[in-house]
N, C-alpha and C positions, 0 to 999 in steps of 0.2 A: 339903606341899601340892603338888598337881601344879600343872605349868607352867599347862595351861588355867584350872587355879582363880585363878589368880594373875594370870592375863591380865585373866580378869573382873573381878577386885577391880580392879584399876588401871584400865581403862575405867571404872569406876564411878565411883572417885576423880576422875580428869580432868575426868568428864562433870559432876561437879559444880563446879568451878571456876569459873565463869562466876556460880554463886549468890554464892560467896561475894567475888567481884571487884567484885558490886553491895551489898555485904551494909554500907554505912552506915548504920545505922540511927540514926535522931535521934529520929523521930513515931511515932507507933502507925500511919500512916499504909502509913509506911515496911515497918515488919513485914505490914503486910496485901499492898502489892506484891511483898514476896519472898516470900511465902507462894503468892501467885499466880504469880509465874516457877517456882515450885519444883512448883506444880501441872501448869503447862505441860509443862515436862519432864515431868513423869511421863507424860500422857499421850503426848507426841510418842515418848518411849521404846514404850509400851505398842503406839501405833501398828503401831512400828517392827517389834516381838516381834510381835505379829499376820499382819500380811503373811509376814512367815519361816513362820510354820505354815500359813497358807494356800499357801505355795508347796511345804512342807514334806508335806500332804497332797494336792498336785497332783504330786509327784514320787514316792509312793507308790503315787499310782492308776495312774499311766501305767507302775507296776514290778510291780502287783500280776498283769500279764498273766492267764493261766490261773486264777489262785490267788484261789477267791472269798473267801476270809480277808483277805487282803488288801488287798481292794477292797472290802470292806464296813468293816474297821480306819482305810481314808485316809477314806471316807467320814462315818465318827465325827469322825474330826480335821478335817475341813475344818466337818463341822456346830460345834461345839467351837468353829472360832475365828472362825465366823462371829456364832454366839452373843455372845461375847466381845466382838465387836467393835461389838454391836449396844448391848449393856450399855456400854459405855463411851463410845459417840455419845449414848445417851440421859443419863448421868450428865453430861457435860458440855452438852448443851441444859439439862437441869435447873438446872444452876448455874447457866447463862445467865440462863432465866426469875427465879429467884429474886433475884437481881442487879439484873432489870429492874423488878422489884416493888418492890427495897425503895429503888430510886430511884438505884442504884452505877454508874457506867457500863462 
């Protein structure tokens, strides 16, 4: 495995630590809030991954100079993670509402 694979496995690890430092489970209660911390991270991760590709397709446009390949490829990626990120605002309003419906705070 290369180093960078290995990097990201262990951030990954670490990043989960925090679940399971909360992870007593006694209620079904219990399971429903670490399910909801474990959601949170994802999205705050997903967040995270999004803005890198929109900075990631801002640093392509400004490289793509001359070269319309280029600048029509960042264009795709910045549409791409603008998309993405639009899906993931609404999939968490969604939960929200649904939450707010079935009476959950």
């Amino acid at each position: 495995m290369k180093n960078k694979t290995k990097a990201i496995i262990a951030a990954a690890i670490i990043s989960g630590f925090p679940l399971v430092a909360f992870a007593a489970i006694q209620t079904a209660d219990d399971i429903i809030a670490l399910m909801q911390k474990a959601v949170t991270y994802m999205y705050e991760a997903f967040y995270i991954v999004v803005v890198g590709f929109i900075l990631l397709a801002a640093f392509n446009y400004l490289q793509g100079g001359d070269n319309p390949k280029k600048i029509e490829t960042a264009k795709a990626q910045l549409k791409y993670a603008v998309i993405a990120l639009v899906i993931a605002l609404t999939a968490s309003g969604v939960a929200t509402i649904i939450n707010t419906f079935l009476g959950n705070k």
